[in-house]
N, C-alpha and C positions, 0 to 999 in steps of 0.2 A: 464568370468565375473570378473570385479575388485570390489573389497569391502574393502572402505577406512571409517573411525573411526577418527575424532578430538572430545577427549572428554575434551577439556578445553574449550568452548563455554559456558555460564550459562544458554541459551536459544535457540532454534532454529534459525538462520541465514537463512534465505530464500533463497536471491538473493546468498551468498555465496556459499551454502550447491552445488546448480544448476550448479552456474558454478564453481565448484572444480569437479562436477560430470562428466561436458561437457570435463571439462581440460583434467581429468585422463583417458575421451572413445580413442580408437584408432580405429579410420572411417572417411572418408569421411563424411558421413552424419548423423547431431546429433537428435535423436528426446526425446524428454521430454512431460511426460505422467505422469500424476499427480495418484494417489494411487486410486483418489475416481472414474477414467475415464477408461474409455474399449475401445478396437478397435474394427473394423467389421472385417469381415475374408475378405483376402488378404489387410489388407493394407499396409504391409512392401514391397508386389508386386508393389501396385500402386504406392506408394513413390517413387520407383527405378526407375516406369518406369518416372514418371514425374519431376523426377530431370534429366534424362537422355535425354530429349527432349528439357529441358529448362536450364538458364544460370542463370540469375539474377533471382532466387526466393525463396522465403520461404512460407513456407504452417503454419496458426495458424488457430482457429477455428473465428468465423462468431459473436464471442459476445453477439448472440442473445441468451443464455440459461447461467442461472447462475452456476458455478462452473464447468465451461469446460474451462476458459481460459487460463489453463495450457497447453493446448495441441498446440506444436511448434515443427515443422522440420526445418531444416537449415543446410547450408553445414558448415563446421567448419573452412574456412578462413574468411566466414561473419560472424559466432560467435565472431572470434576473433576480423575483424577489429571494430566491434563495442564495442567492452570490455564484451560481457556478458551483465549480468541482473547487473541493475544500486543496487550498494551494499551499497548508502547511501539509501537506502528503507530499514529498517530495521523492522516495526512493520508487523503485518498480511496485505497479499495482494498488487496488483498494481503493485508490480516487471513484473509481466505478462502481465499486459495490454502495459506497457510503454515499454516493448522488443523490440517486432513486430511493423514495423511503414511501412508509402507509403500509396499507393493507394490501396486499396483493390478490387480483383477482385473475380468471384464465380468462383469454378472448379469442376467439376462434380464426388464427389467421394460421390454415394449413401448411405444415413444412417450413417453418420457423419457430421460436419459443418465444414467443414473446406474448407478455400477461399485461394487463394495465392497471393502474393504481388511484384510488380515490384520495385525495389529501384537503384537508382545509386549509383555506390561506387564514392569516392570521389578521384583526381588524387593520384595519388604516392602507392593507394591501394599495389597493387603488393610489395611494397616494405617492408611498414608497416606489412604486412605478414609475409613476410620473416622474418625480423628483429624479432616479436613477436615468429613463429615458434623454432627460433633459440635462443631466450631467454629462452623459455619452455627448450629448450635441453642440454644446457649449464648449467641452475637451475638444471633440474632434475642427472645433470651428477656431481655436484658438493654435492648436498644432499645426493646422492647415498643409496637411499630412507629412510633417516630418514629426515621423516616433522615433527620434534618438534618446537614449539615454537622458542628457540633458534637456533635451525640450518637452518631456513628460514631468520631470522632477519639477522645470521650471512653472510648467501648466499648473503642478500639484499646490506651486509655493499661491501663483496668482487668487486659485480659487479658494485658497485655504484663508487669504487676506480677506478677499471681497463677503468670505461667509462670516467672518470676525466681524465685520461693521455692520451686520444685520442683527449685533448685540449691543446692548447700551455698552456708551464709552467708558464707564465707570465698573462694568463689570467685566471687561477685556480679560484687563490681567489677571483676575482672579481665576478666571474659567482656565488660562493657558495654567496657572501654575499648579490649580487639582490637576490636573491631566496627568502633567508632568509629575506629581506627589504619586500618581497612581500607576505612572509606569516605573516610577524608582522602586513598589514593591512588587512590582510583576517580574520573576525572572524569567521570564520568555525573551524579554529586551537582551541582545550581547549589549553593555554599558558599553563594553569597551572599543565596538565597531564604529557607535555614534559617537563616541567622545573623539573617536581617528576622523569619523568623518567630518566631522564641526569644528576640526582643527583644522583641516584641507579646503576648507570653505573660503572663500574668499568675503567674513562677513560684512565689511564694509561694502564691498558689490551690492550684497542681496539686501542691504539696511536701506540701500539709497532704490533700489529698486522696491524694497514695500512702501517705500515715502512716495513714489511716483505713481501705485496701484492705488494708492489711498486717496493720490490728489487729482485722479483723474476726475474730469468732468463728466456728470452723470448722464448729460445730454447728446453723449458720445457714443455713450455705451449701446453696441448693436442690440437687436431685439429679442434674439438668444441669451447674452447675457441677463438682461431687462427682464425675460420670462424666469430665467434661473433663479435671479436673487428675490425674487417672487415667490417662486417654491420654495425658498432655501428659509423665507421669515416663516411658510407655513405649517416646513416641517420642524422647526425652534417650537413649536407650539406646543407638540409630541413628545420631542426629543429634545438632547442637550447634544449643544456643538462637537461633539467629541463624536456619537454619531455620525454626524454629517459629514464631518474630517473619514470617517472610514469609508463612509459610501464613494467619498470623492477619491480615495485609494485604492476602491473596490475599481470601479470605472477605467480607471489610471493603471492599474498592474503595479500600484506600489505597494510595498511591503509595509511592513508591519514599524520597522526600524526607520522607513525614509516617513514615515505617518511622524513620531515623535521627534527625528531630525526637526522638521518643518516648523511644529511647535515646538521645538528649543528658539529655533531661529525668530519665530513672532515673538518670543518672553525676550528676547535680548534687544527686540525694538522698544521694547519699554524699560527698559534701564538705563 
């Protein structure tokens, strides 16, 4: 059993609390079972045996009774390729209903509701997995288990550098400063949280600390890293770094605000 504790939250975080829950399980397969809900006897049997027969599915309950819509199986590379419970859901409820999606089908497991769902993964699946798997393991080898506040944010800033140099030197700045063009029209951004926080920043710290991520010797770098920035040139191939910056915030539990913190902070090493 793992038993994890973040007591800087002011309130309950639903969709977070679930998936930091799903992150930290070590299975194959995830199931989430709400506090007010019960199983029938044998159904950890039936789970096993019907993920074992089947490829693309997940099992959630039928909708028809209120206050069972917590209940979801799922194998853990489809937790991940869809990011989890959507974590701009923040007040009571509907993290749960918007999880599970497709076509709903009935499957016969007596005295529960629960239906399972056929969904297509979408191309490059395979990949996306990997790349996220190996994010999880590279974070968790670099926190080396201290999840404070600051030593996630820190995690965030290292691998947001080390992903920056898997682009030519000459298209750096460019890349940081679309980004940044494109969150100045997105008003989802509060301007005014990250302008408070990159005032409270100490940037001379963290300038001399990307000088030091940068000049590390590559011969250094453990084999976690070594396989990461591996994946990280293969999904540039796909994708544009800005991506990648989210996967690496998806993994991390940053928000949306410490994502473009980060990239303020790389555009201000090139000035």
């Amino acid at each position: 059993m793992v038993y994890y504790k973040n007591p800087e939250p002011t309130h309950y975080l639903r969709s977070h609390s679930r998936n930091m829950a799903f992150r930290l399980a070590n299975a194959s397969i995830l199931c989430n079972l709400d506090a007010d809900n019960f199983l029938g006897k044998g159904f950890a049997r039936f789970m096993l045996d019907e993920f074992s027969k089947q490829d693309n599915i997940f099992y959630t309950n039928d909708y028809s009774f209120n206050d069972t819509f917590g209940r979801v199986c799922v194998r853990i590379e489809d937790f991940i390729l869809i990011s989890g419970y959507n974590e701009a859901l923040k007040s009571y409820g509907y993290e749960d209903n918007e999880f599970p999606y497709g076509k709903a089908l009935w499957c016969n497991y007596p005295n529960n509701s629960l239906v399972w769902n056929r969904f297509r993964l979408p191309v490059y699946s395979d990949q996306y997995i990997r790349f996220h798997q190996q994010t999880m393991r590279i974070a968790l080898e670099l926190m080396e288990d201290d999840f404070a506040e600051e030593t996630i944010f820190s995690t965030g800033l290292y691998l947001f550098t080390k992903a920056l140099e898997c682009i030519g030197r000459a298209e750096q700045k460019d890349t940081l400063s679309k980004i940044l063009q494109q969150a100045s029209a997105d008003n989802s951004y509060d301007r005014g949280i990250i302008k408070k926080t990159l005032n409270e920043i100490d940037t001379i710290e963290v300038l001399e600390a990307f000088e030091s991520y940068r000049n590390e010797n590559t011969n250094e770098y453990s084999l976690e890293l070594a396989n990461w920035l591996d994946q990280v040139i293969e999904m540039l191939k796909i994708v544009n770094f800005n991506v990648v910056c989210h996967f690496i915030c998806k993994v991390l539990g940053l928000t949306g605000v410490s994502h473009i913190i980060i990239v303020e902070l790389l555009y201000k090493n090139y000035e």
